[in-house]
TITOR-434715 format. One record per residue: residue number from 0; residue in three letters; y negated, x, z negated of N, C-alpha, C, O in turn. Coordinates in nm, 3 decimals. Example, Ala and Ser with C-alpha at 12.3 -4.5 7.8 and 13.67 -1.06 7.14 Angstrom:
! TITOR-434715
num residu n_north n_east n_up ca_north ca_east ca_up c_north c_east c_up o_north o_east o_up
0 ALA 0.569 1.319 -0.780 0.450 1.230 -0.780 0.330 1.320 -0.780 0.332 1.424 -0.846
1 SER 0.225 1.285 -0.708 0.106 1.367 -0.714 -0.003 1.290 -0.787 -0.114 1.341 -0.804
! end
This chain:
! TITOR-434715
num residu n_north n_east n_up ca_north ca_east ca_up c_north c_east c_up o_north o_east o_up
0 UNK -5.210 -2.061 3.529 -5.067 -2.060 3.527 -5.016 -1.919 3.503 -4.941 -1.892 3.409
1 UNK -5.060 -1.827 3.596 -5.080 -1.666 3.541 -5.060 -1.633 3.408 -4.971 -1.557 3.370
2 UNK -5.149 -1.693 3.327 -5.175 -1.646 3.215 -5.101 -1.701 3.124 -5.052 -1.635 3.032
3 UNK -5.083 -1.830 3.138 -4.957 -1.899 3.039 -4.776 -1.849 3.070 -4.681 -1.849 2.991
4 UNK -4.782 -1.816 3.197 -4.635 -1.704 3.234 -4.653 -1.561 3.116 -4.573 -1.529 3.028
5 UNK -4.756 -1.508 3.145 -4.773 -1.377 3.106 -4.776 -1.387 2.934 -4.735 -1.303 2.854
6 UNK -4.838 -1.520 2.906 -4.778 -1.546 2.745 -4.667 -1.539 2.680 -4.628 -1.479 2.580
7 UNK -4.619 -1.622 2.764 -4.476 -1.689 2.763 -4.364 -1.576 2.778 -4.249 -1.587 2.734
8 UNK -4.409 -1.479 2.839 -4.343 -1.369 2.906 -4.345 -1.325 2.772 -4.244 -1.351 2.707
9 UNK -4.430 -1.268 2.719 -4.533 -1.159 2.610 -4.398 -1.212 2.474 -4.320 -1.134 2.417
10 UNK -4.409 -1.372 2.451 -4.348 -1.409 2.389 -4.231 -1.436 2.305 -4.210 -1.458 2.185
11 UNK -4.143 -1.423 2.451 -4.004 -1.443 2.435 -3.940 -1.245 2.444 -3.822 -1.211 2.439
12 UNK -4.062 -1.147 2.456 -4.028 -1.036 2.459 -4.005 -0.998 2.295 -3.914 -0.942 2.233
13 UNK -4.151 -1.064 2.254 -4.156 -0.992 2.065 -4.069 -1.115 2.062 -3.983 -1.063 2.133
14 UNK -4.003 -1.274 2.031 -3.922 -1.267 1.974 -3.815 -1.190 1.977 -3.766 -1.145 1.873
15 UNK -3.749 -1.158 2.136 -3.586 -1.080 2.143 -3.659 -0.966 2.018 -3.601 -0.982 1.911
16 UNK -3.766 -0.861 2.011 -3.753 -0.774 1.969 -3.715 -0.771 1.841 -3.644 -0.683 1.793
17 UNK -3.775 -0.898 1.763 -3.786 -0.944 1.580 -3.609 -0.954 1.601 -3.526 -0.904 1.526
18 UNK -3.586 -1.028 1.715 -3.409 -1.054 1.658 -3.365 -0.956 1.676 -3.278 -0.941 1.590
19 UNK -3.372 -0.844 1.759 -3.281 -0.745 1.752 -3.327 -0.611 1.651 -3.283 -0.497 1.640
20 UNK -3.409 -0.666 1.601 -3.446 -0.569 1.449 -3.420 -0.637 1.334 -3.429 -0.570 1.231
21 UNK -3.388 -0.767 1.321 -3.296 -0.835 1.220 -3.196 -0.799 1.302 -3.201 -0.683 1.260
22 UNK -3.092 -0.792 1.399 -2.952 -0.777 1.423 -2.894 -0.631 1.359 -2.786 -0.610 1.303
23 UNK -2.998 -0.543 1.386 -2.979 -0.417 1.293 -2.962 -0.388 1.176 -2.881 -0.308 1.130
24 UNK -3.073 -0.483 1.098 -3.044 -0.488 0.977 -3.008 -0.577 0.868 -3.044 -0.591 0.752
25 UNK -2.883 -0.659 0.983 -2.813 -0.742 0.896 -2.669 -0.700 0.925 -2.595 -0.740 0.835
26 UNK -2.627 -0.656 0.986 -2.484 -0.594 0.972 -2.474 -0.525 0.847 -2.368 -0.534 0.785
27 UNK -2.584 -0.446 0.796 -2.563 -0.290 0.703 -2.578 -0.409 0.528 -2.550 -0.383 0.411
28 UNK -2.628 -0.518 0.588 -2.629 -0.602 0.453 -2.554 -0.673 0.487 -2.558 -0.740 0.384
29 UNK -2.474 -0.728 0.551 -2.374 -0.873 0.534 -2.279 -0.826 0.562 -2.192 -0.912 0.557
30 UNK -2.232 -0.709 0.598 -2.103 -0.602 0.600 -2.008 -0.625 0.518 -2.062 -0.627 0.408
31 UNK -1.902 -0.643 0.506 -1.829 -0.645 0.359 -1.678 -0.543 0.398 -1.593 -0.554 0.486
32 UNK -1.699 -0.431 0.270 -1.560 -0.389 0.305 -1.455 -0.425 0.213 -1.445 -0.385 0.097
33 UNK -1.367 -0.515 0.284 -1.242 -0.586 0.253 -1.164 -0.452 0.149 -1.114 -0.474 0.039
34 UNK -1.169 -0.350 0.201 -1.044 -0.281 0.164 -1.095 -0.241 -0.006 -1.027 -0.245 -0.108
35 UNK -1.253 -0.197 0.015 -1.297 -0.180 -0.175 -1.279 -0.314 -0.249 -1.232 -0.320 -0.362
36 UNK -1.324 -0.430 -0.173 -1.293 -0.546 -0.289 -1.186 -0.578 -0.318 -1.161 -0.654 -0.411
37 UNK -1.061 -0.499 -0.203 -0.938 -0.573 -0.286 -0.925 -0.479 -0.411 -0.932 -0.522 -0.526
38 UNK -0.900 -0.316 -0.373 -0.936 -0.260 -0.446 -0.971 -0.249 -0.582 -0.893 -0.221 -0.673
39 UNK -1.131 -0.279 -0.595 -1.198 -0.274 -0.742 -1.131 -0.453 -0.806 -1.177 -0.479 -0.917
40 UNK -1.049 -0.549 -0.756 -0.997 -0.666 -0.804 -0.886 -0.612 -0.885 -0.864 -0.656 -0.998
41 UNK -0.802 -0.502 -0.822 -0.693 -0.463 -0.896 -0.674 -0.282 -0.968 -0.577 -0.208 -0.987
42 UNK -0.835 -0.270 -0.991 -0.875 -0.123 -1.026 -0.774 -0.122 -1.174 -0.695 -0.033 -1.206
43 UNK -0.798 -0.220 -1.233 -0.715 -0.186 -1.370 -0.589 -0.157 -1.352 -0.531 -0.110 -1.451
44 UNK -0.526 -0.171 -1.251 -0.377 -0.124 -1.225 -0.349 -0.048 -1.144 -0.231 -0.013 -1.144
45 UNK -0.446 0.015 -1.037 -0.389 0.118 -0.946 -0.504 0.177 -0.959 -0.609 0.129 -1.002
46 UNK -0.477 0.308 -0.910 -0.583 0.406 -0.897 -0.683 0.365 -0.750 -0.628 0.319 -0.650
47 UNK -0.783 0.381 -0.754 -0.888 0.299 -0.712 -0.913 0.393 -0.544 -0.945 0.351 -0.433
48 UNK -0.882 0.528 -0.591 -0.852 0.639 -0.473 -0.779 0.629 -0.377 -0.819 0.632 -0.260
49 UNK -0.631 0.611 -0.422 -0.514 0.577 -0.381 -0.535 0.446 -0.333 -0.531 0.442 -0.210
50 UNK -0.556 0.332 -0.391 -0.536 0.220 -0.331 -0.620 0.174 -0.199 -0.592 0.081 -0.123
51 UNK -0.746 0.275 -0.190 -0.801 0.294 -0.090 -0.795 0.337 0.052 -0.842 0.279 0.150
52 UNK -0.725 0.455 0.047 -0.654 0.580 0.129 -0.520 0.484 0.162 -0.487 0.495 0.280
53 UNK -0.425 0.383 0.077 -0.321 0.346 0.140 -0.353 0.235 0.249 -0.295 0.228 0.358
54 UNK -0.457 0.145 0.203 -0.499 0.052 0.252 -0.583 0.048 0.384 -0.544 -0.030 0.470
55 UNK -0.707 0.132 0.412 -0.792 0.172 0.521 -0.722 0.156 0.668 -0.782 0.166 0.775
56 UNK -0.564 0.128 0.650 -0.579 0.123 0.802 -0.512 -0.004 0.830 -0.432 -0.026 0.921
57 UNK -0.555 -0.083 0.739 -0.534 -0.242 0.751 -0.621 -0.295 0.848 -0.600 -0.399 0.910
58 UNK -0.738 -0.209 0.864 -0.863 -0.198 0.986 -0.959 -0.322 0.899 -0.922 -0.393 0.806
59 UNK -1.102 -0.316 0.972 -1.139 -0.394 0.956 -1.120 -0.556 0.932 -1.029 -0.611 0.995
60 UNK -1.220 -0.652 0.822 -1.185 -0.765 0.827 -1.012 -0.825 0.816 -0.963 -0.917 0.881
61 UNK -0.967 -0.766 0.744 -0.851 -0.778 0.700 -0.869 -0.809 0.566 -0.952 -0.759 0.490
62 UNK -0.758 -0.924 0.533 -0.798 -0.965 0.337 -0.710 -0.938 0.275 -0.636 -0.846 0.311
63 UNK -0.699 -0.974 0.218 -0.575 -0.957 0.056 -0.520 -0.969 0.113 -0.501 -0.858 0.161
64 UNK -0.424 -1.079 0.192 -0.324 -1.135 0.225 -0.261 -0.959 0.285 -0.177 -0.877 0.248
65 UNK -0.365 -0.973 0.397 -0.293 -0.875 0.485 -0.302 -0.735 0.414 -0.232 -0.645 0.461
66 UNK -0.387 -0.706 0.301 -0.334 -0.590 0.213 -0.203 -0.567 0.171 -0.128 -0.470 0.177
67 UNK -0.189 -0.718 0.115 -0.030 -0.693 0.041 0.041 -0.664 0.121 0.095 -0.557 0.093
68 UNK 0.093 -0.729 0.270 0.188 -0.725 0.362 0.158 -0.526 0.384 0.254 -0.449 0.388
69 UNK 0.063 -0.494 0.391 0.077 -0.377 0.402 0.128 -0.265 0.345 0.186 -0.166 0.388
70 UNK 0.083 -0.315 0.209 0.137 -0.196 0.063 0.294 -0.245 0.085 0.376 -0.156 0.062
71 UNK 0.345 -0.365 0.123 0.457 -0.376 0.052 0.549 -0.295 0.180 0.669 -0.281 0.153
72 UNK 0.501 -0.243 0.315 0.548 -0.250 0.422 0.578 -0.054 0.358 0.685 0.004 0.339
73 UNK 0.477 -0.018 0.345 0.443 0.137 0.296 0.538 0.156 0.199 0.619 0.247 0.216
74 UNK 0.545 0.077 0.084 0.633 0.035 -0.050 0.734 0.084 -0.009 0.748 0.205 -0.025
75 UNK 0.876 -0.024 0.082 0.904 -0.033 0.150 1.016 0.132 0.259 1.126 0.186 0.264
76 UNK 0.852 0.135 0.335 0.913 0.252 0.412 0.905 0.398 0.294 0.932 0.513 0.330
77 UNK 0.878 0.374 0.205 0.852 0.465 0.099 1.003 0.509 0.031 1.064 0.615 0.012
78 UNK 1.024 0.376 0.009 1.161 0.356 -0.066 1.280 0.439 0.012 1.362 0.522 -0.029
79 UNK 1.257 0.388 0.131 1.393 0.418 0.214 1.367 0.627 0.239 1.451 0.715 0.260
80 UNK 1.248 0.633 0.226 1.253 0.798 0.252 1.295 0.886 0.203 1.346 0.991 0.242
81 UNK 1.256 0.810 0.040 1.297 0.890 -0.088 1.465 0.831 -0.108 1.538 0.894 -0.184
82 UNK 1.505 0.736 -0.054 1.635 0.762 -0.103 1.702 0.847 -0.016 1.790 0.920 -0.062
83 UNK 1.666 0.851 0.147 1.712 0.930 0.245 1.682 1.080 0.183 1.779 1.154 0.205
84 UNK 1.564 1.151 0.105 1.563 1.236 0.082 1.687 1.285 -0.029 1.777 1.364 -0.001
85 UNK 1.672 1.230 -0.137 1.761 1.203 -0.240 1.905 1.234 -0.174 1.983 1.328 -0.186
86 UNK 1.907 1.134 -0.112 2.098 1.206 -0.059 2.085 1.323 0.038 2.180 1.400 0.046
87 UNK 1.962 1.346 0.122 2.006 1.512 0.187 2.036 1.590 0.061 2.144 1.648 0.051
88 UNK 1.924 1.597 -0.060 1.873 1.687 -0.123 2.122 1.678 -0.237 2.192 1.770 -0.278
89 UNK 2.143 1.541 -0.234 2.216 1.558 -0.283 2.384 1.623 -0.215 2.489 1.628 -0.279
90 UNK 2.368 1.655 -0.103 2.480 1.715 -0.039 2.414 1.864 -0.009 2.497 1.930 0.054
91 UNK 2.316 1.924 -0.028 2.284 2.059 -0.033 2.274 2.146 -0.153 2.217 2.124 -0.260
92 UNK 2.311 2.202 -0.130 2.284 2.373 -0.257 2.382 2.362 -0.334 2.483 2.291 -0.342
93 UNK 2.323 2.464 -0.401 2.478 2.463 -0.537 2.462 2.381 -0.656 2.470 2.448 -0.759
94 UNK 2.446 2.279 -0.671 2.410 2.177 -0.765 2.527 2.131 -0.894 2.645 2.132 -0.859
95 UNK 2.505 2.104 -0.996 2.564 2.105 -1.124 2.611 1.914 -1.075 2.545 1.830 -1.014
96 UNK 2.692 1.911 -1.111 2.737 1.729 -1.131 2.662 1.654 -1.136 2.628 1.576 -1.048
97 UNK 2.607 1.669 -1.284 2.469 1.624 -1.341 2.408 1.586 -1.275 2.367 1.470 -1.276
98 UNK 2.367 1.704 -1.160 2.247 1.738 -1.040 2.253 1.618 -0.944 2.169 1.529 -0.929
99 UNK 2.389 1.639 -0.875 2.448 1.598 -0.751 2.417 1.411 -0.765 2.370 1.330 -0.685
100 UNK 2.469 1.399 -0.908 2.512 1.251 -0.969 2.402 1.195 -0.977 2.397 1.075 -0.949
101 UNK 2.284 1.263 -1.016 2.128 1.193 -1.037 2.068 1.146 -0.861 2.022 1.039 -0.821
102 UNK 2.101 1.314 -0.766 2.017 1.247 -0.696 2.115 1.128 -0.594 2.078 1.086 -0.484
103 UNK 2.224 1.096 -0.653 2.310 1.026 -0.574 2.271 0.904 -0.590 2.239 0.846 -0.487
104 UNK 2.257 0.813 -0.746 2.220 0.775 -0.805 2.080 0.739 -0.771 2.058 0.619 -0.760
105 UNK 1.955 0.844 -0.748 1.844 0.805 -0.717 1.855 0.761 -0.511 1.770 0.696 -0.450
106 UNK 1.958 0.809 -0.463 2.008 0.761 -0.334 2.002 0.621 -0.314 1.924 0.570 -0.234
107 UNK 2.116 0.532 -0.416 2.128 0.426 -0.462 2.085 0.292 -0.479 2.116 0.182 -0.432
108 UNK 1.985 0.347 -0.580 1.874 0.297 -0.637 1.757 0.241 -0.532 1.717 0.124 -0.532
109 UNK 1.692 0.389 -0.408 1.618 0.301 -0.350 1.701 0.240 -0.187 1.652 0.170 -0.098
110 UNK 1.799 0.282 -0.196 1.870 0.217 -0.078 1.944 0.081 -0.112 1.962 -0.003 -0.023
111 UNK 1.978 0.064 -0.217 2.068 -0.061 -0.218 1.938 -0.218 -0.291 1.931 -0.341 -0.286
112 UNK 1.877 -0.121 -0.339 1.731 -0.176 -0.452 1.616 -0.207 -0.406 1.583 -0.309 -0.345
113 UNK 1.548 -0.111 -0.440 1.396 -0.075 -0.372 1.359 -0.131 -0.267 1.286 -0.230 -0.268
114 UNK 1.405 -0.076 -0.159 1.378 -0.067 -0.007 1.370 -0.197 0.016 1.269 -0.267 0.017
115 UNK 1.538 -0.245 0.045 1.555 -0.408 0.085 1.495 -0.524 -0.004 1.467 -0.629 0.052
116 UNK 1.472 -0.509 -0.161 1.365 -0.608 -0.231 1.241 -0.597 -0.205 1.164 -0.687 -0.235
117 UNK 1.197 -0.475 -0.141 1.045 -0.511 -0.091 1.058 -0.550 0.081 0.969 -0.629 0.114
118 UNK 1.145 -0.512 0.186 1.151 -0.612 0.281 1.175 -0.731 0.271 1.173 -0.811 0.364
119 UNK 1.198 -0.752 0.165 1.255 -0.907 0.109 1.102 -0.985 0.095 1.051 -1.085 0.146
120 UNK 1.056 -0.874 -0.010 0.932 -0.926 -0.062 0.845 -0.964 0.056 0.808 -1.080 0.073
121 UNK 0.810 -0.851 0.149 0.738 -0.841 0.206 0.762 -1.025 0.328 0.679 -1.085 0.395
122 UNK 0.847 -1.041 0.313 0.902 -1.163 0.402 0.808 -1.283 0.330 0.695 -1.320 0.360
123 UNK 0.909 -1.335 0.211 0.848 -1.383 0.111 0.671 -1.390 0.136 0.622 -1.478 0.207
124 UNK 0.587 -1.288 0.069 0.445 -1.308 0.075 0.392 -1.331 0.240 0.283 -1.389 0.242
125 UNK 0.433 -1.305 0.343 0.374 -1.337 0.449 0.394 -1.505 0.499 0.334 -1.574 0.581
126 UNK 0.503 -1.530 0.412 0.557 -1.652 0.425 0.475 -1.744 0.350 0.459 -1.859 0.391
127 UNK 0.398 -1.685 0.198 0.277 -1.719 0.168 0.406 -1.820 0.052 0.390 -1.941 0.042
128 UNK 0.507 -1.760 -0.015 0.596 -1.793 -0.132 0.618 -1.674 -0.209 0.705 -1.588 -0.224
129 UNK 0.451 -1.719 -0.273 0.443 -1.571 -0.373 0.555 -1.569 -0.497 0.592 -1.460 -0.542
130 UNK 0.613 -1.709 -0.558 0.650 -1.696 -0.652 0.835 -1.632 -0.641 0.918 -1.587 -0.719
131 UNK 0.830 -1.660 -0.511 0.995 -1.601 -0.480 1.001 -1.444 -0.458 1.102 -1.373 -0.462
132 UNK 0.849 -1.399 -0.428 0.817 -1.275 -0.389 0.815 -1.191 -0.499 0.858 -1.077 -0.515
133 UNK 0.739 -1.290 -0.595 0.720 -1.199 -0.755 0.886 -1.183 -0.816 0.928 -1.083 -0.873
134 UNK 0.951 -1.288 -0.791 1.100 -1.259 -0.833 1.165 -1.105 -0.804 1.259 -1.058 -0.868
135 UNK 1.095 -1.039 -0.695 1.167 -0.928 -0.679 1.086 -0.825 -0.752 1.134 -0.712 -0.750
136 UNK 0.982 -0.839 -0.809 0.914 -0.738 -0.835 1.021 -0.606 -0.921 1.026 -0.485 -0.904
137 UNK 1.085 -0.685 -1.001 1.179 -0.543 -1.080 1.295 -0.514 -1.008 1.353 -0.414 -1.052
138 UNK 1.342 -0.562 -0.921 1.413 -0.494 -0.855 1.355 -0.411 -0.757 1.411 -0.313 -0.707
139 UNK 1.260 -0.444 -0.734 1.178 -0.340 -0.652 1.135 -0.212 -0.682 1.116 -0.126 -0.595
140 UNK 1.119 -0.193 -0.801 1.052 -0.075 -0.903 1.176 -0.031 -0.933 1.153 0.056 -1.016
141 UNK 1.341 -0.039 -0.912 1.392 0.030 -0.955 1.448 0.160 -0.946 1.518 0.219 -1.028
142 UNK 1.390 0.208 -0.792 1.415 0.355 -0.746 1.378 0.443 -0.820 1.445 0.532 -0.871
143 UNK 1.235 0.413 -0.831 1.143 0.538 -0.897 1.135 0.553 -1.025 1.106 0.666 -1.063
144 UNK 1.164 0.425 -1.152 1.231 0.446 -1.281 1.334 0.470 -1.286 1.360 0.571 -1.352
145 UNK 1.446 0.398 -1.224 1.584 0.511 -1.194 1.580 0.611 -1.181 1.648 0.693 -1.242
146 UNK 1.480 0.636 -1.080 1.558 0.780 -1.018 1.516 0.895 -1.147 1.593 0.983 -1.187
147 UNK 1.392 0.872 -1.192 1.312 0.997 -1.318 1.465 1.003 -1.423 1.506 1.103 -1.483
148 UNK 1.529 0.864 -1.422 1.630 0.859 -1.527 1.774 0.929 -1.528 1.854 0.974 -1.610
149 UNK 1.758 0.911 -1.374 1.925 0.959 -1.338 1.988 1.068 -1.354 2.107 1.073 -1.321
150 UNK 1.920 1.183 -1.410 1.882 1.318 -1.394 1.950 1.374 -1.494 1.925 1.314 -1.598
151 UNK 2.038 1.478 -1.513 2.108 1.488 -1.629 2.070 1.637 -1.660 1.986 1.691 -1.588
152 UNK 2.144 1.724 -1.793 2.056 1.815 -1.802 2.131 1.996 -1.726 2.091 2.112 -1.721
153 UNK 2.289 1.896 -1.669 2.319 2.078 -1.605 2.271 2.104 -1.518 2.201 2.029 -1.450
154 UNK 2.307 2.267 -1.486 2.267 2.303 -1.339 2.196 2.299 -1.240 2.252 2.255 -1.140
155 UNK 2.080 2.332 -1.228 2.004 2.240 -1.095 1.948 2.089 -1.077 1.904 2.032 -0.977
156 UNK 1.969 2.035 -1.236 1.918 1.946 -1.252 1.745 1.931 -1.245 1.685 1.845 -1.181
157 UNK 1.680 2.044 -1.333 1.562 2.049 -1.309 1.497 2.025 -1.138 1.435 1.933 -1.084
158 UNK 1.551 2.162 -1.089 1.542 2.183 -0.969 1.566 2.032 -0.860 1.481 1.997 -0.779
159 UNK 1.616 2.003 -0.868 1.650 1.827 -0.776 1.546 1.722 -0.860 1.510 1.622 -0.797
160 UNK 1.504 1.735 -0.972 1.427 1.640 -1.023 1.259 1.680 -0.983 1.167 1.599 -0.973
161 UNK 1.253 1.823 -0.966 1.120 1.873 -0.939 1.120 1.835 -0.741 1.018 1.810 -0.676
162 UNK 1.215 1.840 -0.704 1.213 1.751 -0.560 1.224 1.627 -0.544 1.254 1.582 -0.433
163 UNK 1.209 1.577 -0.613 1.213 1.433 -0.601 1.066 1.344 -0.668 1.021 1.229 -0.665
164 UNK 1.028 1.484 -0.731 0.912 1.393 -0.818 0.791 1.375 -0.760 0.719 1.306 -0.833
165 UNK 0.728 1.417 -0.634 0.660 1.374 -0.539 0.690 1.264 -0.489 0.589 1.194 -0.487
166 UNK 0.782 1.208 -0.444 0.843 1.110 -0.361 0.870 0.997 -0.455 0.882 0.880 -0.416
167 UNK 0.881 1.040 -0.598 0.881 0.930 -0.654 0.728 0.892 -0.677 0.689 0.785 -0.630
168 UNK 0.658 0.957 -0.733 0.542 0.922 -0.767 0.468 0.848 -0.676 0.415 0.743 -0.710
169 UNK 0.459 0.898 -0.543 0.438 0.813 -0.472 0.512 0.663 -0.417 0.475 0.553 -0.376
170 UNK 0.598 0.711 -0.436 0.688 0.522 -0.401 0.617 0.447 -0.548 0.577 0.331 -0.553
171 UNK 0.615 0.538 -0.652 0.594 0.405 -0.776 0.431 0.366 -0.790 0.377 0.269 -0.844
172 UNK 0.374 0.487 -0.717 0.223 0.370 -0.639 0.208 0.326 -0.587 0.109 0.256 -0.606
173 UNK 0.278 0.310 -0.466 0.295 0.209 -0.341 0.354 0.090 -0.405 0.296 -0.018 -0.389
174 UNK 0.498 0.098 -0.499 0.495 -0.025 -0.537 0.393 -0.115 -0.640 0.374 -0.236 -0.624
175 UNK 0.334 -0.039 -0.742 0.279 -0.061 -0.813 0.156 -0.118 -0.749 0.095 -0.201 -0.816
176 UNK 0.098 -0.078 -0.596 -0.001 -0.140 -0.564 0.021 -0.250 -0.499 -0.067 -0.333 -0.477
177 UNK 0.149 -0.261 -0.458 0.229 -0.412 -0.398 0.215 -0.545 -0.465 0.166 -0.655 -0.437
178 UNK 0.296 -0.474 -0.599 0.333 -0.574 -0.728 0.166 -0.636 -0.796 0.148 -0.753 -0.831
179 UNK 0.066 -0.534 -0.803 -0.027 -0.594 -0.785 -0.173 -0.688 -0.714 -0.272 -0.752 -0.751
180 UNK -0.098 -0.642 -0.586 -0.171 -0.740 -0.516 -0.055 -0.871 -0.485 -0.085 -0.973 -0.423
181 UNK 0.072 -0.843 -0.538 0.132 -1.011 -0.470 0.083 -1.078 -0.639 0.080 -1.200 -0.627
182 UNK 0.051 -1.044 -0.759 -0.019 -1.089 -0.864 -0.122 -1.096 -0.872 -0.180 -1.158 -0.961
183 UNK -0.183 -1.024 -0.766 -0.337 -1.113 -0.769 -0.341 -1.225 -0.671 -0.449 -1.286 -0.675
184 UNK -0.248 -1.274 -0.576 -0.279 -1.377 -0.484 -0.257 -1.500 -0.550 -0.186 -1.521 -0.648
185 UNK -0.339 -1.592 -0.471 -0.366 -1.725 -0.590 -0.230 -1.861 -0.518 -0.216 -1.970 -0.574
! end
């Protein structure tokens, strides 16, 4: 009886050990990171860097779904910064009409536009009514093509357009990575 315990014992020791040396090395293979596959799905339209870095803190095991709700949330709070910036930048300095009128204009654009069509959106796709969601897509994009547009050529025009062109660039990747993940959902 001794000896069939001490088997039995022996036994159930090397199996735990085989499973917990497959448990090791099946995480590092059955792993999947959500955030590169949404990613390399929509590499042809966003930069593959960027769409990475915006996405990563969707956290683990998070899918498309909850990508989009994210970009569009970033989108979004993106919009509203740059138009908030836009109107400080447009009640300071000594600015030409031109100047004042563009970044008023780019004010506008993502406050009356931008901002609220991607909280819109963002409603929409969580609601899982992509096609009412895609309806906003161009009104959504209209801050950051506005705003490059609004820009006229007196006074301090350069100068307000060279402040703004960070803030746009980035809002028109945030949306751009929105607009393409509510077009890739099926």
């Amino acid at each position: 009886m001794k000896k069939s315990s001490s088997l039995l014992v022996l036994l159930v020791a090397l199996a735990a050990g085989i499973a917990a040396a497959a448990a090791d090395q099946a995480p590092a293979a059955a792993a999947v990171d959500t955030v590169a596959d949404t990613c390399n799905a929509i590499r042809n339209l966003v930069d593959y860097a960027f769409c990475t870095a915006a996405l990563r803190s969707a956290g683990p095991g998070s899918d498309r779904h909850a990508h989009l709700l994210l970009a569009a949330d970033q989108a979004s709070s993106r919009a509203a910064s740059a138009g908030a910036a836009a109107s400080a930048l447009a009640r300071s300095g000594d600015l030409s009409d031109d100047a004042r009128d563009g970044l008023e204009a780019c004010a506008f654009l993502y406050g009356a536009s931008s901002a609220p069509a991607l909280r819109l959106l963002r409603g929409y796709a969580a609601a899982r009514a992509l096609e009412r969601a895609r309806s906003l897509l161009l009104l959504a994009a209209q801050g950051g093509i506005g705003c490059e547009a609004a820009f006229g050529k007196g006074k301090g025009a350069e100068e307000a357009k060279g402040k703004m062109a960070a803030a746009n660039r980035e809002f028109e990747q945030l949306n751009t990575l929105a607009t393409a993940l509510v077009n890739n959902q099926a």
